[in-house]
N, C-alpha and C positions, 0 to 999 in steps of 0.2 A: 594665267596658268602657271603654274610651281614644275619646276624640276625637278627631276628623279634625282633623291641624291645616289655617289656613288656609293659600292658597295665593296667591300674590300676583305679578303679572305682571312682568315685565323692567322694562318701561318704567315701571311704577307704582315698581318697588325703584329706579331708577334716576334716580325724580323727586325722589324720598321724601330718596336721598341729597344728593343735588342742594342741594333748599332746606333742608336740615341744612345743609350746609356753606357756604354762601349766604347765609343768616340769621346775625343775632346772638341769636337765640331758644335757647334751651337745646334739649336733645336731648327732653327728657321732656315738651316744651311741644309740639314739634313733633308727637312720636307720640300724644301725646292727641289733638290736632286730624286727625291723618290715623285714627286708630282702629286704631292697633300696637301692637303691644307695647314697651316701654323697650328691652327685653333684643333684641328681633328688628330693631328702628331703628338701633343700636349695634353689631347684626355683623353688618349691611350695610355701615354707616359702618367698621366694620373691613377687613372685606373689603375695599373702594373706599381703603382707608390715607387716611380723612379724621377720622381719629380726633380730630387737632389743628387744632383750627381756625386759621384764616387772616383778614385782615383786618383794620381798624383796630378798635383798644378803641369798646366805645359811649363817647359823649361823657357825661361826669357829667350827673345829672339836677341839677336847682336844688337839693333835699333834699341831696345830694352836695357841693357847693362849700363850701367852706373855712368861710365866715360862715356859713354854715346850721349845718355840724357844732356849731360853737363857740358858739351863740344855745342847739341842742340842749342841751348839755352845760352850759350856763348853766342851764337851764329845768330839766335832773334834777338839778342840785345845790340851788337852790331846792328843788325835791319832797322831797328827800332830807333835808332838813332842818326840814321841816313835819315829816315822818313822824318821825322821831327826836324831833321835840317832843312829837307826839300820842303814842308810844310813852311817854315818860317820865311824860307825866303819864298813860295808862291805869294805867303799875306806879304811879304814887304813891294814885289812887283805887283800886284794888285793894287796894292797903297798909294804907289809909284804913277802908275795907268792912273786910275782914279782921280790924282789931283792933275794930270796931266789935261785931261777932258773936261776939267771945270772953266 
């Protein structure tokens, strides 16, 4: 047996497109909040040719600015090199054990 699909009003498809292309939200954020489907959001948004959005870029967040990336990248290359420490010395106590038990 197949299910009824749902059926969804002019003015609801027509709001639905609306704040899709109005928003800087994604398409998939918007159809969760309304209770759509991705796929049924999207060609609507086809249909209506609002496929592309319009409008200015979101403004970077603080995480996003130039010194935040470069503090980041500072901060996993520290990690990155604890880890390769702790790594060398787990293979040398391994190494260690290993010939202990021969």
């Amino acid at each position: 047996m197949g299910t009824k699909a749902k059926q969804y009003s002019r003015e609801f498809v027509a709001r639905a497109v609306k704040l899709c292309d109005e928003s800087n939200r994604p398409v998939s954020e918007v159809a969760r909040d309304l209770d759509v489907e991705y796929a049924t959001l999207y060609g609507w948004m086809k249909k209506a040719g609002k496929t592309h959005r319009r409008g200015p870029p979101a403004a970077p967040t603080a995480a996003q600015t130039p010194e935040a990336m470069q503090a980041e990248i500072e901060r996993l290359r520290r990690e990155l090199e604890e880890t390769k420490k702790q790594l060398e010395f787990a293979k040398k106590a391994a190494a260690f054990f290993a010939q202990q038990n021969k």
